[in-house]
C-alpha positions in Angstrom: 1.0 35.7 -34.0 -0.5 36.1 -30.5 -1.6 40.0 -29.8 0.2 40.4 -26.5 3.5 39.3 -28.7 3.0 41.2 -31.6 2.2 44.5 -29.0 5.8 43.6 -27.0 7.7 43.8 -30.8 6.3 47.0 -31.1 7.2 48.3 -28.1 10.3 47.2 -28.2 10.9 49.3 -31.8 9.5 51.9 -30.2 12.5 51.9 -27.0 14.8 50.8 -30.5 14.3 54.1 -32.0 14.7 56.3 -28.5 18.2 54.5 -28.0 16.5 52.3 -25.2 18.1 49.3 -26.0 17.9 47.6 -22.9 14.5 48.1 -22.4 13.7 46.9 -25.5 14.9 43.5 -25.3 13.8 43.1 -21.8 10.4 43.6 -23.5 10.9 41.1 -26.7 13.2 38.1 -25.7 10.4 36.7 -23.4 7.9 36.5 -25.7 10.2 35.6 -28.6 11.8 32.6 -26.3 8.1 31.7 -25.2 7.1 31.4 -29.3 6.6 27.8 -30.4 7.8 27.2 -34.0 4.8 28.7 -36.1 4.7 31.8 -34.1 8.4 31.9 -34.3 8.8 32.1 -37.8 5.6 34.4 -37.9 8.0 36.8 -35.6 10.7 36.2 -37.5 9.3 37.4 -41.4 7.4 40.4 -39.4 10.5 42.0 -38.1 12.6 41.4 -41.8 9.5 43.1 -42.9 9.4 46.0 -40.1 13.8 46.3 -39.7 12.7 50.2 -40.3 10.5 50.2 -37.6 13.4 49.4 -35.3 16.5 51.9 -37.6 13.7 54.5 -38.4 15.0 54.5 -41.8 13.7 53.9 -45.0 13.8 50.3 -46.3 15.9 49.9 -49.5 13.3 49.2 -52.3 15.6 46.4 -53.8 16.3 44.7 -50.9 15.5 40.6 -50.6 13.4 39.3 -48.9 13.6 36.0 -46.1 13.0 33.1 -48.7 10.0 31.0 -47.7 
């Protein structure tokens, strides 16, 4: 995944979590409509793997993964 992509996902968890919605897909549809299919499904497993990053809660331990 590109930097400048993986920077806007984390901004846009960060405006996620102070109720800036708006903001924070103004930020991350761009770059996620600009991602070819590699980078796609690259963005795709890092936010199943960072969905607490966005809630600020605590990922369920038993929880399943994307399959591959």
């Amino acid at each position: 995944m590109r930097p400048t992509t993986l920077r806007a996902l984390k901004r846009a968890a960060e405006l996620t979590r102070q109720n800036r919605l708006t903001e924070a897909v103004l930020i991350a549809e761009p770059v996620i409509l600009a991602a070819d299919s590699c980078e796609g499904d690259e963005i795709l497993y890092w936010l199943a793997d960072h969905v607490t990053d966005f809630t600020d809660e605590k990922r369920d331990a038993t929880a399943t993964t994307l399959p591959a």
